[in-house]
C-alpha positions, 0 to 999 in steps of 0.5 A: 485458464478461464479468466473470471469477471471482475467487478467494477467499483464505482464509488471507492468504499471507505470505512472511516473508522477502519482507516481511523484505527489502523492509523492508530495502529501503525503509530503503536507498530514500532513498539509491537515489533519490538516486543515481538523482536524481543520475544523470539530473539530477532533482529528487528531489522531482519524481521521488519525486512521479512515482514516486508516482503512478506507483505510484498507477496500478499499484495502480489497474490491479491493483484493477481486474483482475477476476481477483483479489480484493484484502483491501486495500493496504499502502504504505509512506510517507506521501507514497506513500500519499497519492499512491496514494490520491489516483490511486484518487480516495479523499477521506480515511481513517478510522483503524481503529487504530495499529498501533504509531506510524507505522503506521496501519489505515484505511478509503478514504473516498470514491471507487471503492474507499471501504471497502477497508482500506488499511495504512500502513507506513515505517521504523519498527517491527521487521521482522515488523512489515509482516507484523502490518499485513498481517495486520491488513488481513486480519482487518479486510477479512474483517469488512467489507461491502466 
């Protein structure tokens, strides 16, 4: 398989305004699965796990695409970290900081992708404060050797 040539970003490109909304929007999550757990009569709890890994293997398919170079992920939730993680068959994180609390920096331990930094988001904080983790994980990945 030919390999293809990554881009490189140098400066992490954030649209504020995106980040703004889908804060907003993963406030209003819980209610949406909710109503969606409603409307198809499922358990929530089995839909957020299959929504999870769902999202676990998106994240497995874009780390995969040779076309871009990924500086890390973020995600929001914990359970939707966990989850995610566990697709990409990382054994643990090692905390690189609090960004504020709930919101955590670390490094994948084991598996394919050990060493890529992951940020760790959810309902807490104000709204620039995504843009914070995600500038984080921009400055710790370019002082990795992953």
């Amino acid at each position: 398989m030919k390999r293809r040539k990554s881009r490189r970003l140098t400066k992490p490109a954030i649209n504020r305004e995106a980040l703004k909304q889908n804060a907003k929007f993963a406030r209003e999550g819980n209610k949406a699965i909710i109503a969606f757990c409603k409307e198809f009569g499922l358990n929530s709890g089995k839909a957020a796990n299959n929504i999870n890994v769902g999202l676990g293997e998106i994240v497995t398919h874009v780390l995969n695409d040779e076309q871009v170079d990924i500086r890390g992920i973020y995600m929001t939730g914990g359970d939707t970290m966990v989850n995610a993680l566990r697709v990409l068959g990382a054994k643990g994180i090692e905390l690189i900081d609090y960004v504020i609390p709930q919101e955590n920096l670390g490094r994948i331990i084991g598996g394919k992708y050990d060493g890529l930094v992951v940020g760790k988001g959810g309902l807490t904080g104000a709204d620039d404060t995504a843009i914070s983790i995600v500038k984080r994980i921009f400055k710790e990945s370019s002082t990795s050797n992953h």
